[in-house]
N, C-alpha and C positions, 0 to 999 in steps of 0.2 A: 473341397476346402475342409480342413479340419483344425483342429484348437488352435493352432498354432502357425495356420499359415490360410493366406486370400491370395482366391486364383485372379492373377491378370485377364481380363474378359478376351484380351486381342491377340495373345501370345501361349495363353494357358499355362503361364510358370506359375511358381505357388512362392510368396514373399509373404513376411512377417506383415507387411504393410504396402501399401501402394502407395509411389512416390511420383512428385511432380517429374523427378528428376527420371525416374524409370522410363515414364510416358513418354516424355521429350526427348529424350536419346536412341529408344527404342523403335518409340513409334512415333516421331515428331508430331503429339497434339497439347493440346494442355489439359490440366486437372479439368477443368471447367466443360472440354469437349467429351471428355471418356466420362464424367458424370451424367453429361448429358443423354448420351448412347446410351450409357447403362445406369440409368437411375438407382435402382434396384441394387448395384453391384456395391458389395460388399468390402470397405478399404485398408480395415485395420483387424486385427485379431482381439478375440476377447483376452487372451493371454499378456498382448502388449498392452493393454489399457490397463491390466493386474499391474504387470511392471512397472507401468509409467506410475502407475497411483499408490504403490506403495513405496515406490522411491521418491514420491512426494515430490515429483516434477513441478516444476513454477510452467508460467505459461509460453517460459523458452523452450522449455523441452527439457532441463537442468538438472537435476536431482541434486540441491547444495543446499549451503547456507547463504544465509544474505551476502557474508564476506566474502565466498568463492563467485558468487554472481557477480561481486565488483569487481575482481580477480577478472574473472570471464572475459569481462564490457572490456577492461582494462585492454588486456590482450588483443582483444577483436579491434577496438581501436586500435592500435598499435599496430598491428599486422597492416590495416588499409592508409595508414598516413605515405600520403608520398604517392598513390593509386591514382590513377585518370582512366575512366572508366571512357570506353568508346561507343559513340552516339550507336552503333548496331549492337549493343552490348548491355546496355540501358531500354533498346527497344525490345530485345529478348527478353528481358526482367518482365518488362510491363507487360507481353504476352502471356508469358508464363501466368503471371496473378490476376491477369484480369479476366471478374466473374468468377474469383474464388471463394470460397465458401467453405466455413471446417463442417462437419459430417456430426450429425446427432448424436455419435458415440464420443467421436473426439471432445465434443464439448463437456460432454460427459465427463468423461475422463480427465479432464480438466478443473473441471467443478471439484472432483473430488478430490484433485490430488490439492489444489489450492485451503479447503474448508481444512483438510488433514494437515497441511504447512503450518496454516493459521495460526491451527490449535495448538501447536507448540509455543507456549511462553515466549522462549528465549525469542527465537522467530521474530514472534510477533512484534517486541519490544524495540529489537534491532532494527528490521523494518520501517518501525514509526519513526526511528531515532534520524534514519538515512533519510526518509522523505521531508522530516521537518530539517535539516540538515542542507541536503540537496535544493530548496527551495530556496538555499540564503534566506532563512529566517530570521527576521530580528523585530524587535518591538515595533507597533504599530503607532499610528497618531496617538491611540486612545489610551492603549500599554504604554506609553511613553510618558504619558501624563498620570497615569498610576503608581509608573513607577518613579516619579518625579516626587510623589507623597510620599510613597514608603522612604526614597533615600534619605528626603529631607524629614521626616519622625523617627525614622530609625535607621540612621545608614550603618552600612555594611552586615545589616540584617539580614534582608530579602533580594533573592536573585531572581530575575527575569529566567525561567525556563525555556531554552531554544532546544529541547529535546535530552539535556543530562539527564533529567529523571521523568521515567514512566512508572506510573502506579496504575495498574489495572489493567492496561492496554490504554490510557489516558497520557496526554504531555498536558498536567496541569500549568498555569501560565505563573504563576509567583511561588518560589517556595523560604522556606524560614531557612536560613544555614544557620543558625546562632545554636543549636542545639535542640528546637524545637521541632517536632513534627505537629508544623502547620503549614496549610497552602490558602493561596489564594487564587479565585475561578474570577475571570473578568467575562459575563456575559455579553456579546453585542445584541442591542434589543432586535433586530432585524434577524439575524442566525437563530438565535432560544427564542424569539415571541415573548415579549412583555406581559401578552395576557395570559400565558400561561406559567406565570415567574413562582411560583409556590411548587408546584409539581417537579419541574425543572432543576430549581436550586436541591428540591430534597433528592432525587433521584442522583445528584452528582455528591452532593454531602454525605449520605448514603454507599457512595461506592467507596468514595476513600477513606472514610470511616472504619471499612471492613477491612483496612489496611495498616491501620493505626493511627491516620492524619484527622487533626479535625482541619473543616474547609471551611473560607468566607467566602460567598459569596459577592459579586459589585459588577452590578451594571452598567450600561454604556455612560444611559443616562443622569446617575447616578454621579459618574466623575466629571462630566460635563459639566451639567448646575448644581449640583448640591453640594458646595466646598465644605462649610461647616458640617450639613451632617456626612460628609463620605470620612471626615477626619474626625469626626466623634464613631463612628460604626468602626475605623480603624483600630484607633486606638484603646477601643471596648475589646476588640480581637484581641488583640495583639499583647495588650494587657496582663493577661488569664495566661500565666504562667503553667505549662504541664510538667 
């Protein structure tokens, strides 16, 4: 074996990597049995874990942007619509994968290529924008009722954020369109911990801060029973022209 290439234990060819799909064609076993033989045996090369992790593979195996991964899905859907897969055809799948398991290195290599993805701003932004997106997000009971205040003190002020803007790697949940950079953070007491609401509020006030936003925070509780004062802490914010 050398940098670049892992010997098959049963065949002794030398491949970039050893494939489910090798095994099974070659030598009808699964991943799961030839690990087991050869515990010890070696699956991927150090050279392809460099490549997979500087091309900043996702955990498809991908090397893209968020946009070409939808691209991707898109296609791949596409291509199996209309597909009837056959009951001996579905039992090979599940041979194939069962008692699989990725390899100490693979994960590895996965670890990093994802931390390296991350770290890219744009990445990251897009990403959050797809998952708050993809989940049909929209206002909750409690967002509902917050945002029932702002409309009626200030409408056409304050938009409920369903992912249009991220600050920091953050989807703050209220922002100012009137001209201001101001947001607003609606805690739920059960997700942030009420008894730790000091630390909490400052650590998020604190991040968007560094951005140029000043933040209010407003608790669950807060819009639940305290009408007068959540519309006096409102209107104190909101106020304070920048």
């Amino acid at each position: 074996m050398g940098e670049n290439f892992v010997t098959c234990r049963l065949c002794g060819e030398d491949f970039g990597q050893i494939t489910t799909t090798h095994l099974d064609k070659e030598h009808g076993i699964t991943m799961f049995e030839y690990r087991k033989d050869f515990p010890d045996a070696v699956l991927v090369t150090g050279k392809h874990i460099e490549v997979a992790t500087s091309n900043l593979w996702n955990h498809s195996g991908v090397g893209s942007t968020p946009e070409r991964e939808v691209e991707r899905r898109e296609a791949i859907s596409k291509s199996h619509l209309g597909k009837v897969f056959s009951e001996e055809h579905c039992r090979h799948l599940s041979e194939r994968t069962t008692g699989w398991q990725s390899t100490k290195e693979s994960r590895e290599a996965n670890s990093k290529g994802m931390l390296a993805w991350w770290s890219v701003p744009e990445n990251k932004e897009i990403r959050i924008r797809q998952i708050r997106q993809g989940s049909s997000s929209r206002p909750n009971e409690v967002e509902g009722v917050l945002e029932w205040y702002l409309d009626y003190l200030y409408p056409g002020e304050w938009k409920y954020n369903d992912g249009w803007l991220v600050v920091g790697g953050k989807i703050p949940d209220f922002a100012n369109v009137n001209g201001q950079k101001k947001l607003i953070e609606l805690f739920g007491d059960y997700w942030h911990g009420i008894d730790i609401t000091d630390k909490t509020e400052e650590e998020r006030v604190s991040l968007f801060n560094g951005f140029g936003y000043k933040t209010l925070v407003v608790w669950e509780c807060e819009v639940y029973y305290g009408n007068s004062e959540l519309v006096s802490k409102l209107r104190e914010f909101c106020a304070n022209v920048l």
